[in-house]
N, C-alpha and C positions, 0 to 999 in steps of 0.2 A: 313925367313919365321917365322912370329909370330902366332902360330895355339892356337885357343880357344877352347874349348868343351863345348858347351852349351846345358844343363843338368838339371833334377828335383831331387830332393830329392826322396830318396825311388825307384828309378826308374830303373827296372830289363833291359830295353833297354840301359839305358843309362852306368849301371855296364858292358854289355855285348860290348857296346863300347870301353869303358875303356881299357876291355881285350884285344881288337880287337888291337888296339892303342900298348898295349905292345906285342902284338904276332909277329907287323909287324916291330916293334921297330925302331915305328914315333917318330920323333926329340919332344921335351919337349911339355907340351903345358897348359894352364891355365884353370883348370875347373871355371866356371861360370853357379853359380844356379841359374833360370830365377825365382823361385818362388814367390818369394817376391820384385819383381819391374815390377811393371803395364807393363811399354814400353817393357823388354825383353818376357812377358807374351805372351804382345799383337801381337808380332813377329816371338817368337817361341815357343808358345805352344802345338801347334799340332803336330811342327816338330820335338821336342826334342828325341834323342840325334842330335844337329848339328855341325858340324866342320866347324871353319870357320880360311881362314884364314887374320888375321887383316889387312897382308901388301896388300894384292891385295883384298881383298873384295871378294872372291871365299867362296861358301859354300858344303858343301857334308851333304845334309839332310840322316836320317835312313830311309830306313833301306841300309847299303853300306858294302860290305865284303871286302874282304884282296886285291884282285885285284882292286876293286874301289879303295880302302883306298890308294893303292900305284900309280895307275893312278893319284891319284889328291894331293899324295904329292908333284910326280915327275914332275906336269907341272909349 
């Protein structure tokens, strides 16, 4: 599982992800700031914070708490 975090700059949801992420002590994962590239803008801008993961193409948009977060590690 390659999981991404797709994330804004300055963004108190997406810090609060973050957290979520080490509280549940989800396997590594790559932040990626949509800010400044038009297509992740145009994709996830409304959604941000979103998890996705690369190998299967699954996403878990915010807002998702500790039982989400581990339901959709775990499938």
């Amino acid at each position: 599982m390659q999981l991404c975090l797709y994330q804004r700059d300055d963004c108190k949801l997406c810090d609060e992800a973050v957290a979520l992420l080490a509280r549940v002590r989800a396997p590594d994962f790559e932040s990626l700031w949509i800010d400044d590239d038009a297509d992740l803008e145009a994709r996830y801008g409304t959604r941000v914070p979103v998890l996705r993961d690369e190998d299967s193409g699954r996403e878990l948009d915010w807002p998702f708490d500790a039982a989400a977060l581990r339901e959709f590690l775990q499938a």
